[in-house]
N, CA, C and O atoms as CSV, one atom per row, in Angstrom:
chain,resi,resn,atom,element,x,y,z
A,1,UNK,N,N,15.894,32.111,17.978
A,1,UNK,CA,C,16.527,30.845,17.642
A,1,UNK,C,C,17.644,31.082,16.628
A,1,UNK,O,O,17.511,31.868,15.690
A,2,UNK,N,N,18.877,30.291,16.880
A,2,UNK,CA,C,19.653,30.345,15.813
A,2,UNK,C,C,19.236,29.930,14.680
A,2,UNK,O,O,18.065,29.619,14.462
A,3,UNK,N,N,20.327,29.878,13.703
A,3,UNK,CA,C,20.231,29.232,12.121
A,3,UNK,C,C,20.363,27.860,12.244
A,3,UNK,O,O,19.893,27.137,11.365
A,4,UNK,N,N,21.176,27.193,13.612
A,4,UNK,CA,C,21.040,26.065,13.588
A,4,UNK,C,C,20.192,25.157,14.106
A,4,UNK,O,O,20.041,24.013,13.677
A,5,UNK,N,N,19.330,25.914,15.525
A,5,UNK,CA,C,18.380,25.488,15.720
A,5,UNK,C,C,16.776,24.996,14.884
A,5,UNK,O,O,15.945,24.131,15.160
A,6,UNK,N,N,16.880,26.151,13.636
A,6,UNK,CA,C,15.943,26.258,12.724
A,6,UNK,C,C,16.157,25.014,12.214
A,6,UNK,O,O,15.340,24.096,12.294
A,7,UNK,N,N,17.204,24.950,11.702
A,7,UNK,CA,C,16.802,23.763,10.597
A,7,UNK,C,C,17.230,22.432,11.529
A,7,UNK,O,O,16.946,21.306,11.122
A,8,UNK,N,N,17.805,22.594,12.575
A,8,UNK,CA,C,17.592,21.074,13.913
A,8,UNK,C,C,15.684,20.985,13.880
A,8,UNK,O,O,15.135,19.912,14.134
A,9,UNK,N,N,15.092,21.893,13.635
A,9,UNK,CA,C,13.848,21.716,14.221
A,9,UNK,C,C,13.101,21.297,12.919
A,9,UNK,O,O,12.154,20.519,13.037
A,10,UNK,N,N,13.572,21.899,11.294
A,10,UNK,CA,C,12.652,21.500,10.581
A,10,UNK,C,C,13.099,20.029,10.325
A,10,UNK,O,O,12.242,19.158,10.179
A,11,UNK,N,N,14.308,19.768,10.272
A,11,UNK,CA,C,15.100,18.303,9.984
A,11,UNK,C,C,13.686,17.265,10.702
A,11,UNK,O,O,13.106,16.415,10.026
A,12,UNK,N,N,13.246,17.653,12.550
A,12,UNK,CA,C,12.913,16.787,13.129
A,12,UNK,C,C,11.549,16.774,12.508
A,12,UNK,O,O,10.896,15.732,12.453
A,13,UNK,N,N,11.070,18.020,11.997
A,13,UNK,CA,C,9.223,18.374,11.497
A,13,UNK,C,C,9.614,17.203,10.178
A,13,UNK,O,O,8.867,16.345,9.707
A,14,UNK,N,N,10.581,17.418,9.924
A,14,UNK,CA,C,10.537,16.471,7.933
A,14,UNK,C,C,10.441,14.926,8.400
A,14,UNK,O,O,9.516,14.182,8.072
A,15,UNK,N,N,11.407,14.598,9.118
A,15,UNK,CA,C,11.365,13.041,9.578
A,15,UNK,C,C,9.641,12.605,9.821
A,15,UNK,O,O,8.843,11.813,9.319
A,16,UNK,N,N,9.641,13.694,10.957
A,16,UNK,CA,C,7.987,13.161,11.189
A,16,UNK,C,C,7.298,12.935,10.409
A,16,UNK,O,O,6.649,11.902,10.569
A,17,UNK,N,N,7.030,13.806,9.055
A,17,UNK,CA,C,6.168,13.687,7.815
A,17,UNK,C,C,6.277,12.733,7.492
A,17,UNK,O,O,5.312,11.972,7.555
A,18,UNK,N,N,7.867,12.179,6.841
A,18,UNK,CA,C,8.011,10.949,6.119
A,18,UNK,C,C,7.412,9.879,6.931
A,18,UNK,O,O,6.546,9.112,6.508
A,19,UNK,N,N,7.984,9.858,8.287
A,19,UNK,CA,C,7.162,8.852,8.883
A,19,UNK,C,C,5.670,8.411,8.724
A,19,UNK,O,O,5.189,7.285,8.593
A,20,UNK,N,N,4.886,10.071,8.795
A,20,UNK,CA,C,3.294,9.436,8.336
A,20,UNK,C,C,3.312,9.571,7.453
A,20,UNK,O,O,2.209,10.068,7.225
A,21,UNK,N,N,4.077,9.469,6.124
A,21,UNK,CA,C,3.545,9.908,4.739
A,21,UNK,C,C,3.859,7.627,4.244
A,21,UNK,O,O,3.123,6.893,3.585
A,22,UNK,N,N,5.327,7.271,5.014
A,22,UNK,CA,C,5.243,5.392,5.158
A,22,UNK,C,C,4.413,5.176,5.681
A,22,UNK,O,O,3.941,4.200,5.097
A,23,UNK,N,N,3.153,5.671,7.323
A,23,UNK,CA,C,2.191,4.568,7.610
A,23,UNK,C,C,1.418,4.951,6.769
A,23,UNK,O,O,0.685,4.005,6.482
A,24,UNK,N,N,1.184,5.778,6.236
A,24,UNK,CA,C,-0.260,6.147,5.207
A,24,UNK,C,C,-0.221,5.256,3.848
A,24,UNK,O,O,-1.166,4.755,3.240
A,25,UNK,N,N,0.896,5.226,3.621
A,25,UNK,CA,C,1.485,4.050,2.615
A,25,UNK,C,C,1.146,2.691,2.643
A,25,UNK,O,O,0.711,1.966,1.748
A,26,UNK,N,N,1.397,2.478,3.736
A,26,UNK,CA,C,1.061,1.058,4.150
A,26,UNK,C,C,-0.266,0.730,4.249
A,26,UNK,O,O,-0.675,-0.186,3.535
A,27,UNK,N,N,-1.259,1.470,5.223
A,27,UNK,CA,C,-2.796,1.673,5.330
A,27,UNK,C,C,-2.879,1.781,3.528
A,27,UNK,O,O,-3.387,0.732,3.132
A,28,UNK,N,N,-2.677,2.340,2.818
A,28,UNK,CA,C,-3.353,2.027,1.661
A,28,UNK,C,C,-2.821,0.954,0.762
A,28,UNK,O,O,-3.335,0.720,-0.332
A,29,UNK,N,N,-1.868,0.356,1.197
A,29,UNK,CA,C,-1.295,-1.112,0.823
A,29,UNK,C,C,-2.607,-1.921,0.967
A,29,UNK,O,O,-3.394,-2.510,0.227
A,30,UNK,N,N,-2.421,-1.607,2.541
A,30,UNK,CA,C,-3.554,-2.995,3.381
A,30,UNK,C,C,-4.777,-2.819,3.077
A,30,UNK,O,O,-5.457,-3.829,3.257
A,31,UNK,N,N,-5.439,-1.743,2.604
A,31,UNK,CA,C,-6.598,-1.800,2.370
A,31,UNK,C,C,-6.936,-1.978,0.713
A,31,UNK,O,O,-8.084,-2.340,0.455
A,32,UNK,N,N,-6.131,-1.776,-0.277
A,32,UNK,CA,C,-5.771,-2.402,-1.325
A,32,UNK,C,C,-6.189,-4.403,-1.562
A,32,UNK,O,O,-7.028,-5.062,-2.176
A,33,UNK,N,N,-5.150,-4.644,-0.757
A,33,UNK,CA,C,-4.874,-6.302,-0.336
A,33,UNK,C,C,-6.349,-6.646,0.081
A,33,UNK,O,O,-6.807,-7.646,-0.473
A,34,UNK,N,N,-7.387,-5.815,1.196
A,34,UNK,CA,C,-8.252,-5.765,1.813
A,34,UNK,C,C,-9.613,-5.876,0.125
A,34,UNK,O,O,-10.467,-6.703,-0.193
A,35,UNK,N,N,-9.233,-4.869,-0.360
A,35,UNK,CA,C,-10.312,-5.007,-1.669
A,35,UNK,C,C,-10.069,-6.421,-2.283
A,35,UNK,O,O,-11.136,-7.034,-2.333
A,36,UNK,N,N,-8.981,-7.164,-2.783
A,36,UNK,CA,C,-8.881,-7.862,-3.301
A,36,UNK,C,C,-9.281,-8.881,-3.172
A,36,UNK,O,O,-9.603,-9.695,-4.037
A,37,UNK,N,N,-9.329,-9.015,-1.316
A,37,UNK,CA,C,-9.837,-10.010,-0.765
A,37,UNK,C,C,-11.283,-9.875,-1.049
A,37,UNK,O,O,-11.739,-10.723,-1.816
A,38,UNK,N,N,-12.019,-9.067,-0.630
A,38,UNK,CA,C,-13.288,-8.830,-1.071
A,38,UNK,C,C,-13.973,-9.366,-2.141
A,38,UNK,O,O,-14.901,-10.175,-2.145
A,39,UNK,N,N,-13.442,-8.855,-2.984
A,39,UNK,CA,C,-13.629,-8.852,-4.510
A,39,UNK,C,C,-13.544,-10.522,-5.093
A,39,UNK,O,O,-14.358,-11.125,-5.793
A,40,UNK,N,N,-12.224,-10.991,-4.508
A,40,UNK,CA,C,-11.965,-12.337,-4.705
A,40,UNK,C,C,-13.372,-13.734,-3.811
A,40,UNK,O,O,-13.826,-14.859,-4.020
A,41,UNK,N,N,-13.487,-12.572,-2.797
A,41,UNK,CA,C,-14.839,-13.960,-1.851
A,41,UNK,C,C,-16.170,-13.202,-2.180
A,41,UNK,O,O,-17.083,-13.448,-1.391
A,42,UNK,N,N,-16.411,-12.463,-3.037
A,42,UNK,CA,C,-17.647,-11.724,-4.047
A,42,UNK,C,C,-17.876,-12.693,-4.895
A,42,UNK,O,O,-19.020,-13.096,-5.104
A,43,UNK,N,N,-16.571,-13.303,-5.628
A,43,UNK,CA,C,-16.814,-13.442,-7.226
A,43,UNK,C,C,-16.575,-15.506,-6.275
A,43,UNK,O,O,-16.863,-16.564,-6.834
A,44,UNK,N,N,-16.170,-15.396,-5.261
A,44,UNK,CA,C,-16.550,-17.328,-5.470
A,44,UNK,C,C,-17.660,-17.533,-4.414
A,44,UNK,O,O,-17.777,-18.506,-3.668
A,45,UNK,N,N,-18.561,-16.294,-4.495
A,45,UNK,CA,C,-19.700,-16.452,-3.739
A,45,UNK,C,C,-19.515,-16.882,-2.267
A,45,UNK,O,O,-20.233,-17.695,-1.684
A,46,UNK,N,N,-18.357,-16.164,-1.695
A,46,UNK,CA,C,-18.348,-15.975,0.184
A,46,UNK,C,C,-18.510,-15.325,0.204
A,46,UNK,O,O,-17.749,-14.517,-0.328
A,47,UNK,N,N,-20.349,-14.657,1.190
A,47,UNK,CA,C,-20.719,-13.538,1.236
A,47,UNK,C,C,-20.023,-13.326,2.557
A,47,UNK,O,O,-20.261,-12.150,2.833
A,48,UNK,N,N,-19.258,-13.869,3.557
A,48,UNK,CA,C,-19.118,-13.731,4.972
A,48,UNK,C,C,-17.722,-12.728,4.904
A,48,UNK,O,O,-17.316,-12.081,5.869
A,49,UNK,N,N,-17.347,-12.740,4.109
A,49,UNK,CA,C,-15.642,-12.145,4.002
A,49,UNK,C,C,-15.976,-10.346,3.641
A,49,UNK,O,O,-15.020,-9.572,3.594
A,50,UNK,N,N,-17.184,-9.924,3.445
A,50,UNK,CA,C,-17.361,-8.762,2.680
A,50,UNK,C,C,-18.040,-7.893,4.097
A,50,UNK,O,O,-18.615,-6.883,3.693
A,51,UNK,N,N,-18.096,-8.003,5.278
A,51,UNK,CA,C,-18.745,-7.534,6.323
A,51,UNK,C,C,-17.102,-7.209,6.386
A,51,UNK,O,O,-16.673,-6.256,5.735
A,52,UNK,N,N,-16.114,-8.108,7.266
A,52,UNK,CA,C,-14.773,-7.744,7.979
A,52,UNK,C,C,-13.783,-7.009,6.998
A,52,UNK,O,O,-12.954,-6.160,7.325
A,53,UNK,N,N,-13.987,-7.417,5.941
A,53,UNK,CA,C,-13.091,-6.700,4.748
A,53,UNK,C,C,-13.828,-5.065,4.447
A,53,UNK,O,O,-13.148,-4.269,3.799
A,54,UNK,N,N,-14.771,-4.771,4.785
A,54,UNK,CA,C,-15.561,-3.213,4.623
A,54,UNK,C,C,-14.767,-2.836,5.996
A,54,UNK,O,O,-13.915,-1.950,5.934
A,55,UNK,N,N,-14.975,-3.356,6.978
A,55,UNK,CA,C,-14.347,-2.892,8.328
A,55,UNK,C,C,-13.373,-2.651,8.379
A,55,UNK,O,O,-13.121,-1.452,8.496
A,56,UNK,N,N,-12.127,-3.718,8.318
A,56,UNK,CA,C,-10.797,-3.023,7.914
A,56,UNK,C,C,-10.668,-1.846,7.057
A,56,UNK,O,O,-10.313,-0.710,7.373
A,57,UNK,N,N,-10.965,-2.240,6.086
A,57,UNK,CA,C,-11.084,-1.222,5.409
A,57,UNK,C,C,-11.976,0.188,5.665
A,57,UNK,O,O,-11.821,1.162,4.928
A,58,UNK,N,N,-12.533,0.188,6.325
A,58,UNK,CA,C,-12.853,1.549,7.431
A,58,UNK,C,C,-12.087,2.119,8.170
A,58,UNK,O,O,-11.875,3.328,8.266
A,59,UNK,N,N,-11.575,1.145,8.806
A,59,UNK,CA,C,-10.231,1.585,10.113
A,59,UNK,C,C,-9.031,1.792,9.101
A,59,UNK,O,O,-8.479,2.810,9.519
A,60,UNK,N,N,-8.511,1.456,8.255
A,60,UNK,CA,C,-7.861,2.002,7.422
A,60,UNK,C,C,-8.024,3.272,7.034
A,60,UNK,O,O,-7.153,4.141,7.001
A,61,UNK,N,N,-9.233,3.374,6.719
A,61,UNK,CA,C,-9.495,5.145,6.020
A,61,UNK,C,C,-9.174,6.021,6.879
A,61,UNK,O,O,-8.434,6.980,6.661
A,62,UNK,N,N,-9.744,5.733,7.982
A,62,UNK,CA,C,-9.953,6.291,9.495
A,62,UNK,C,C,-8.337,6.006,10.317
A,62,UNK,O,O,-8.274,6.243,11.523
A,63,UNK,N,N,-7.417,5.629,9.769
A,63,UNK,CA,C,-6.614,5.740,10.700
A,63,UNK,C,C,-5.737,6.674,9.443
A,63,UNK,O,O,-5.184,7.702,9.834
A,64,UNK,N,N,-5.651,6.386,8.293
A,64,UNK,CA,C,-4.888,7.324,7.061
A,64,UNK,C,C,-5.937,9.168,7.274
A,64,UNK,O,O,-5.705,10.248,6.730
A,65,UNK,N,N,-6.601,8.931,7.880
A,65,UNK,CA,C,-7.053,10.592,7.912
A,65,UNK,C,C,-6.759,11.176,9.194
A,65,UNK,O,O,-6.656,12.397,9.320
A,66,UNK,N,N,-6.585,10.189,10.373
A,66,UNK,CA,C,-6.065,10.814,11.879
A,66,UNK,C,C,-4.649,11.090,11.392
A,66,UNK,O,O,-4.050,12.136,11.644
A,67,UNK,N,N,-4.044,9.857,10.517
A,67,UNK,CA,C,-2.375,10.472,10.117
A,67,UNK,C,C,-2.269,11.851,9.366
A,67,UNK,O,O,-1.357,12.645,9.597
A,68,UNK,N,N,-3.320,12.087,8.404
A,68,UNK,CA,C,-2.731,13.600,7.794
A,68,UNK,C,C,-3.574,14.683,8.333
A,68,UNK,O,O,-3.776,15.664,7.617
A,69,UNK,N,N,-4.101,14.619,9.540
A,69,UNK,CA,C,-4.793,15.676,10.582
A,69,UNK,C,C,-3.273,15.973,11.206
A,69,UNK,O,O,-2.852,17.118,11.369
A,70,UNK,N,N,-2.479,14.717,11.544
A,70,UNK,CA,C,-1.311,15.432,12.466
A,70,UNK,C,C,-0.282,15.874,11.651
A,70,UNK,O,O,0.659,16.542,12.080
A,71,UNK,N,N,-0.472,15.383,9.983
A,71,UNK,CA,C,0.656,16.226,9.462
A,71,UNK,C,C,0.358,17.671,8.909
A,71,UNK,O,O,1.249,18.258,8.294
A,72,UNK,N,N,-0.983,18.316,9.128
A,72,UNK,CA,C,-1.540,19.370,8.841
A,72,UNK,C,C,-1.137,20.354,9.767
A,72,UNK,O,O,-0.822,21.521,9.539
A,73,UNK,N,N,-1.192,19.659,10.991
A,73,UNK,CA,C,-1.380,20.458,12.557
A,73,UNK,C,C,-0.513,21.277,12.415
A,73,UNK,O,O,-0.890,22.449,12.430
A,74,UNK,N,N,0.941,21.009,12.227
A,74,UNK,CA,C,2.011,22.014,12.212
A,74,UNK,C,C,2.086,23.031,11.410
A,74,UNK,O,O,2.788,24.005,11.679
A,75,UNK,N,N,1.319,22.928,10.242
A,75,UNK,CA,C,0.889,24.049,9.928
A,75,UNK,C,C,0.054,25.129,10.126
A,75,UNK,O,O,0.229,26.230,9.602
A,76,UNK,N,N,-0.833,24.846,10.855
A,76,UNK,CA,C,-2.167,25.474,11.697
A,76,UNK,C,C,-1.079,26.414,12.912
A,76,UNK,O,O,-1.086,27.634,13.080
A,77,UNK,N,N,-0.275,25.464,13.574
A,77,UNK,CA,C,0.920,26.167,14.287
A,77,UNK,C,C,1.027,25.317,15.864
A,77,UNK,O,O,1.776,25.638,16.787
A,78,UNK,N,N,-0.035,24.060,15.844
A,78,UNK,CA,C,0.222,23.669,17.100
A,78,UNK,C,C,-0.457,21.643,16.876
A,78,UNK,O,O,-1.313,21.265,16.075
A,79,UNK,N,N,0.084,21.039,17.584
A,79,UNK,CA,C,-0.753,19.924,17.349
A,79,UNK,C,C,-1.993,19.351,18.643
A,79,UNK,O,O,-2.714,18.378,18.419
């Protein structure tokens, strides 16, 4: 590979990162917002809000750890 191909290819590897390094950002926005809610229908005694707010907040965790499995991959050497 050329010199220019190299860095055409890391340019496209960096974009990708940033990309999951903003949804991972966001997933921990939303699951942030997600505690608050919690916390807020805890303390005025809605026990019904603390089942769907653990859940999101599961699929949150669980979707922020499938994102930095694929930003690992390229280092391993393949995705």
């Amino acid at each position: 590979m050329t010199k220019k191909q190299l860095q055409a290819q890391r340019s496209r590897e960096m974009a990708s990162i940033y990309a999951v390094m903003i949804a991972v950002i966001l997933l921990i926005l939303l699951q942030f917002l997600l505690l608050m809610v919690a916390l807020e229908g805890f303390a005025a005694g809605h026990w019904g809000i603390l089942g769907p707010a653990a859940g999101g907040s599961f699929a949150c965790f669980v979707g922020s750890c499938w994102l930095v499995r694929y930003v690992s991959a390229p280092a391993r050497g393949g995705r």
